[in-house]
C-alpha positions as CSV (number, residue, x, y, z in Angstrom):
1,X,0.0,0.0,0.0
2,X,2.8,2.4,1.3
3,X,4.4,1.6,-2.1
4,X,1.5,2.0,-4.5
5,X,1.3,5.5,-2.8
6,X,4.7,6.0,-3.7
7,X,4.8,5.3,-7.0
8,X,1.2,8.1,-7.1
9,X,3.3,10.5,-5.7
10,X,6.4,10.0,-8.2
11,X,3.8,10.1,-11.1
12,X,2.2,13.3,-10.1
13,X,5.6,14.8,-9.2
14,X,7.6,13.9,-12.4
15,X,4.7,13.0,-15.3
16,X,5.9,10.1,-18.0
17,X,8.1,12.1,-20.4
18,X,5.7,14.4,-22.8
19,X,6.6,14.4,-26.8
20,X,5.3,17.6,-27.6
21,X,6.8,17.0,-31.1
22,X,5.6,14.2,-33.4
23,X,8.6,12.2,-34.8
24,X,7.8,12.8,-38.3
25,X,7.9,16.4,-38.0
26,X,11.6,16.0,-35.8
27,X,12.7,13.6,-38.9
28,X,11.7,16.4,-41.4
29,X,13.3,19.2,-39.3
30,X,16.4,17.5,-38.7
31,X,16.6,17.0,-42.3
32,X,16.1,21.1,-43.4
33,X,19.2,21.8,-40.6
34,X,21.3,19.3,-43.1
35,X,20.3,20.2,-46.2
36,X,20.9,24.0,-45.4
37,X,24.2,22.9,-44.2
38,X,25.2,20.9,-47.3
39,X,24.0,24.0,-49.3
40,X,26.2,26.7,-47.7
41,X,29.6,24.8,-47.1
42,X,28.4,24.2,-51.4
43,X,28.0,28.1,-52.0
44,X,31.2,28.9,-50.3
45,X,33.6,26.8,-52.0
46,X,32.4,27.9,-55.8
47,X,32.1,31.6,-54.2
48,X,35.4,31.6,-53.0
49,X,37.0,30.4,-56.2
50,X,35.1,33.2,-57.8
51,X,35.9,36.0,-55.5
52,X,39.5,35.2,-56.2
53,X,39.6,35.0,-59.7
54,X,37.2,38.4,-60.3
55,X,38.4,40.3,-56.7
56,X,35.0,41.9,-56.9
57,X,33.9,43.2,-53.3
58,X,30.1,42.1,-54.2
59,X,31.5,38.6,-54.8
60,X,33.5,38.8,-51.5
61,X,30.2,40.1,-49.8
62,X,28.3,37.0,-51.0
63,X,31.4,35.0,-49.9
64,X,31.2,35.9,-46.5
65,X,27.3,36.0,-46.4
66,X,27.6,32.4,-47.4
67,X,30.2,31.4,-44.5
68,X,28.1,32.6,-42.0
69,X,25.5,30.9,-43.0
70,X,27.5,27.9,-42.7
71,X,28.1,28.6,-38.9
72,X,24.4,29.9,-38.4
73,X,23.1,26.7,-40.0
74,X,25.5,24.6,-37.8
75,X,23.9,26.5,-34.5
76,X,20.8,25.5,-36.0
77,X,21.6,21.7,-36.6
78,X,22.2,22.0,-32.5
79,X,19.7,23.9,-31.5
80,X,16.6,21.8,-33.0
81,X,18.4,18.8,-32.4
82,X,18.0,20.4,-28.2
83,X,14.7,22.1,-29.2
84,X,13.2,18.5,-30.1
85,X,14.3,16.9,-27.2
86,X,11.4,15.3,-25.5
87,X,10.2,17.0,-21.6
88,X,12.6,15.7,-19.1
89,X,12.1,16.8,-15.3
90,X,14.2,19.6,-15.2
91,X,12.9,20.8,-18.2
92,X,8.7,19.9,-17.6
93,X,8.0,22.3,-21.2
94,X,10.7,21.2,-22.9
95,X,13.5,22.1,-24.6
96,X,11.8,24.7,-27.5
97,X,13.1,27.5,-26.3
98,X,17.0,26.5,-27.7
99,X,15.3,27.4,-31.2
100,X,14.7,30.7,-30.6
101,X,17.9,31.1,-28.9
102,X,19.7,29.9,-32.1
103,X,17.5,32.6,-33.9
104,X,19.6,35.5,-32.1
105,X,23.1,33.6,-32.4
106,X,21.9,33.4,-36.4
107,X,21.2,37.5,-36.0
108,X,24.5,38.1,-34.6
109,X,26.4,36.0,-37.3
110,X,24.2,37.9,-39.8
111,X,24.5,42.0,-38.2
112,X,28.4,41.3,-38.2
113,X,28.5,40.2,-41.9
114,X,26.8,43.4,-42.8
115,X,28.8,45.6,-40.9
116,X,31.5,44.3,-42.2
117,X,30.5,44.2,-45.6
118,X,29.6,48.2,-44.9
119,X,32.7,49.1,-44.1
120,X,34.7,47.5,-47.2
121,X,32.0,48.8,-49.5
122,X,32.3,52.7,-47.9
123,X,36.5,51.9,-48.3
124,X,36.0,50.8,-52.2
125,X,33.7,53.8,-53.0
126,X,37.3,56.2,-52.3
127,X,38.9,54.3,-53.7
128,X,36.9,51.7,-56.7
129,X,39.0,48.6,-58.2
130,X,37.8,46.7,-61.6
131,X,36.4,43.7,-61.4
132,X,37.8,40.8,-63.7
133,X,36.7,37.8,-65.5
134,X,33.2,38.5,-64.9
135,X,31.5,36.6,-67.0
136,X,32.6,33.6,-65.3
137,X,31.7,35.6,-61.9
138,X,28.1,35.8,-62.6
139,X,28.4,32.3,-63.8
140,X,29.1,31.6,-60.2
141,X,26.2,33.4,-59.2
142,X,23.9,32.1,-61.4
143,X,24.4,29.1,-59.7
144,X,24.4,29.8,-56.6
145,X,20.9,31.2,-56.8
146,X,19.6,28.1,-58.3
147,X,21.0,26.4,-55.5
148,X,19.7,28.8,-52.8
149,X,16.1,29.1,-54.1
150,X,15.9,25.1,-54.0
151,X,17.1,25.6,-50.4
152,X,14.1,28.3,-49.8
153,X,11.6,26.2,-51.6
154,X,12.6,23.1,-49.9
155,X,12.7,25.2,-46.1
156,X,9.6,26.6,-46.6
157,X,7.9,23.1,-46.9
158,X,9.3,22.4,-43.9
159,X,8.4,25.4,-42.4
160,X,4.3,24.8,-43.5
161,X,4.3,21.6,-42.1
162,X,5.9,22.3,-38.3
163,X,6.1,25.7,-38.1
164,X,9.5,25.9,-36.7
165,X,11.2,28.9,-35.8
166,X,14.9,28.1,-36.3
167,X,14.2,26.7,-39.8
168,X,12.0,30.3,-40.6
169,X,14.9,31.7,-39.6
170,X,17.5,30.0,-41.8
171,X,15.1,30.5,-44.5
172,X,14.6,34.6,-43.9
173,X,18.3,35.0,-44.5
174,X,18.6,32.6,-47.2
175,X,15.9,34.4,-49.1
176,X,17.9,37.3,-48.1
177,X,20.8,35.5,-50.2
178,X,18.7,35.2,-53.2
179,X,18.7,39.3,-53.1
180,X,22.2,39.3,-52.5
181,X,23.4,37.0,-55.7
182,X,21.1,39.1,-57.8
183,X,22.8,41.8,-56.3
184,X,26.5,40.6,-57.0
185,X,24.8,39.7,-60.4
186,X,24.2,42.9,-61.2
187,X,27.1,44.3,-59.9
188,X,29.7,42.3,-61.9
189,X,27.5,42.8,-64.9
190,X,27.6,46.9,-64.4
191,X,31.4,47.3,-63.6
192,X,32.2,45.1,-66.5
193,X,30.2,45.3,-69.1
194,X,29.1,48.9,-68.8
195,X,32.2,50.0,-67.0
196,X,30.4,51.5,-63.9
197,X,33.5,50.9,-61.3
198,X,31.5,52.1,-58.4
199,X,28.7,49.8,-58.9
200,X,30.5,47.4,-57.2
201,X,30.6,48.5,-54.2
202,X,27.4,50.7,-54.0
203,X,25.5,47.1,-54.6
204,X,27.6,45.6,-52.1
205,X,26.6,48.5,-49.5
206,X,22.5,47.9,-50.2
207,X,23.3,44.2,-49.9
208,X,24.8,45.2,-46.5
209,X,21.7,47.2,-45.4
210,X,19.3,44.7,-46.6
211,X,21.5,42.0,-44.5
212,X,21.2,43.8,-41.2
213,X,17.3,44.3,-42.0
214,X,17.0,40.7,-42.1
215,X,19.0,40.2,-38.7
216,X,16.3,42.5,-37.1
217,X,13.4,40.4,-38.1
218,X,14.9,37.6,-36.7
219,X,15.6,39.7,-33.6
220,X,12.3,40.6,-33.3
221,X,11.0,37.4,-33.8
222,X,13.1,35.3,-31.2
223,X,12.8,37.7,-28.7
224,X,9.2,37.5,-28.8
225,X,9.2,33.2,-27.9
226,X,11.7,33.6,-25.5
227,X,9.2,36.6,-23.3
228,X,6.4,34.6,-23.7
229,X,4.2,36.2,-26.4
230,X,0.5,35.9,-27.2
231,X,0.0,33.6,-30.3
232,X,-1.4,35.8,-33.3
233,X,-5.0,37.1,-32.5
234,X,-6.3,35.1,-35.4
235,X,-5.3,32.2,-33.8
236,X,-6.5,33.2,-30.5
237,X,-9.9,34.0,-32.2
238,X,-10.0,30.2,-33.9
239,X,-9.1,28.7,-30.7
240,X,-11.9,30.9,-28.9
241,X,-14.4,29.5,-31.3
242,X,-13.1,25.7,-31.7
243,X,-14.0,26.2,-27.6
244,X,-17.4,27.5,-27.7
245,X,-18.6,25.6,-31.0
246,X,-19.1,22.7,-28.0
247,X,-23.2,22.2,-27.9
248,X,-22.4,21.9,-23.7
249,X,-20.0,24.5,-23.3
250,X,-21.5,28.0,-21.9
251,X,-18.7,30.3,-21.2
252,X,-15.1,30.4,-22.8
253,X,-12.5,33.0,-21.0
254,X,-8.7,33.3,-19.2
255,X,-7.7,32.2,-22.7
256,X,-3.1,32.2,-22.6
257,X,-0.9,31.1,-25.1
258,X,2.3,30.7,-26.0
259,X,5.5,29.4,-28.2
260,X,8.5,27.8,-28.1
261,X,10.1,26.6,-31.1
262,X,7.4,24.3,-32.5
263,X,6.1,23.5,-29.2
264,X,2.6,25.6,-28.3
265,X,0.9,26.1,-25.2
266,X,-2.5,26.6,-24.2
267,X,-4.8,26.8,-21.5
268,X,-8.4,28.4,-20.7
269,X,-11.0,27.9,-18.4
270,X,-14.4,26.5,-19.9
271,X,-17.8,27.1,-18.5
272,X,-20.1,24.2,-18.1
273,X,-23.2,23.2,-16.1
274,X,-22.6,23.0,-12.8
275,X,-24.9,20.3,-12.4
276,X,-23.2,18.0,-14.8
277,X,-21.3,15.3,-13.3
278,X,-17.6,15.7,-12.7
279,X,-17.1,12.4,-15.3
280,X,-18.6,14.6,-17.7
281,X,-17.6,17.7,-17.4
282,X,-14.1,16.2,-17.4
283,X,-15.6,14.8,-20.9
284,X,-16.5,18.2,-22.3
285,X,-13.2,19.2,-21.8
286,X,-11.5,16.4,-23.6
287,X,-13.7,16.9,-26.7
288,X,-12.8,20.7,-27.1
289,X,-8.8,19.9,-26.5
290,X,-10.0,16.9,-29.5
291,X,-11.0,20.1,-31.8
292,X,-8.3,22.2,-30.4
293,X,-5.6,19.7,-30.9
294,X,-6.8,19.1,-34.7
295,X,-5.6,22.0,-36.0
296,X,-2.6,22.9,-34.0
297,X,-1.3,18.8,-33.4
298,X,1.8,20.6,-31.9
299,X,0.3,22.4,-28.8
300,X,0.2,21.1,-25.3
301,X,-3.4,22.2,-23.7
302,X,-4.4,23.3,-19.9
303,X,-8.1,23.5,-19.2
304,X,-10.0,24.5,-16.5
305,X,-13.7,23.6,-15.8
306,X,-15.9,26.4,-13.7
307,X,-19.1,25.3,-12.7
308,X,-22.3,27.9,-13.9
309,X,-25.7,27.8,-12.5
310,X,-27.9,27.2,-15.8
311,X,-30.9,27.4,-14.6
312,X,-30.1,31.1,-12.7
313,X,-29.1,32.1,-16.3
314,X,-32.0,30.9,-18.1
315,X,-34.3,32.8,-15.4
316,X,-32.0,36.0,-15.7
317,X,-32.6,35.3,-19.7
């Protein structure tokens, strides 16, 4: 007896472990974070080949856009591989948070590229160097931005499917990259074939500025998972009515949510009769978190039942 107690208390102290994240989606996120690795260490071989056979500084600027995306990518093969790492009992929410995380250690990769790139560009404006070979140059581009929008196509699959953060993030600055090749594209093109020696470096300074733009959004974007931020209100408004669409639920309020990483949390108290049993109140509740749970499969759901006096209402009605 004294061990069947026990073995209660263990259970309500420290639950089972809770996979908040289904194994197919961890499969097909794990496999983004190695594609987009495979992809950059790719770009920045054939970029630095073509860097040092043209010398242009929008070749160099896509060159060392594509190296940090090699170490931001990396960050993001360990951070979802923590982020997907099922509730343990230190961690009772799990480990989500670690995408979002990686999301700023990707922005600071990114904002240091730019300014970097800023400066060299401001330096080549004084004092503007020809670019060579260019034709093969834009060559290199050319296929880099085949390669990069397979990425993006390919990332944003992923990102339909499970919604995660670290992935939307690789794929905001790759997009980013798309810009930039077209950029170096046109560049090259300009200061070679039209002679235009300071459009090198005028199109590597707007490749610069639309670089740190992009580090921002992801700024923006971890910061708010990691202080707790309100889902959208349109999903707030479609969980509000999935709740009271129930035939047997009257009231519908205290509604919280949150993210972290792909993991979502929720929790709202429901009205019901107060003369239901407790059986089936407990019922009521399962059926809404049923609707709930079919259309966001990810989220992890709290609800509270509070008794109401029908029959007051309907006389006050």
């Amino acid at each position: 007896m004294k061990a069947q107690t026990e073995n209660k208390l263990k259970k309500a102290i420290f639950p089972s472990e809770t996979v908040l994240i289904s194994r197919d989606h961890a499969r097909i996120t794990q496999r983004a974070t190695y594609a987009a690795v495979s992809v950059a260490v790719i770009l920045v071989v054939i970029k630095l080949g073509a860097y040092l056979v043209t010398g242009s500084v929008a070749m160099l600027s896509a060159l060392i856009d594509s190296a940090l995306d090699v170490a931001a990518s990396l960050i993001n093969v360990f951070a979802v591989r923590t982020a997907l790492t099922p509730a343990d009992r230190e961690h009772r929410f799990g480990h989500g948070k670690a995408e979002p995380l990686a999301g700023l250690g990707q922005a600071a990769f990114i904002t240091g590229s730019a300014l970097f790139l800023a400066v060299e560009s401001i330096r080549l404006l004084w004092v503007p160097q020809p670019v060579e070979n260019g034709a093969l140059g834009i060559g290199v581009m050319g296929v880099s931005t085949m390669l990069t929008l397979a990425l993006v196509y390919y990332q944003r699959g992923v990102i339909r499917k499970t919604g995660s953060l670290a992935i939307s993030a690789d794929s905001l600055h790759y997009t980013g990259d798309v810009l930039v090749n077209l950029g170096v594209i046109a560049a090259i093109g300009l200061s070679t074939l039209g002679g235009w020696t300071l459009a090198d470096p005028l199109f590597a300074l707007g490749i610069a500025a639309y670089i740190l733009w992009t580090a921002w959004q992801i700024i923006f974007r971890s910061l708010d998972q990691l202080m707790d931020r309100e889902l959208p209100e349109e999903k707030r408004a479609q969980i509000t009515q999935l709740a009271l669409s129930h035939p047997e639920v009257l009231d519908f309020h205290d509604l919280r949510t949150r993210a972290a990483g792909q993991n979502i949390f929720i929790q709202f108290h429901l009205g019901v009769d107060g003369q239901l049993s407790l059986y089936r109140a407990h019922r009521i509740g399962k059926e809404v978190e049923a609707k709930v749970l079919n259309i966001f499969p990810q989220a992890e759901i709290i609800i509270h039942q509070d008794p109401i006096d029908k029959d007051k209402e309907d006389s006050l009605g």
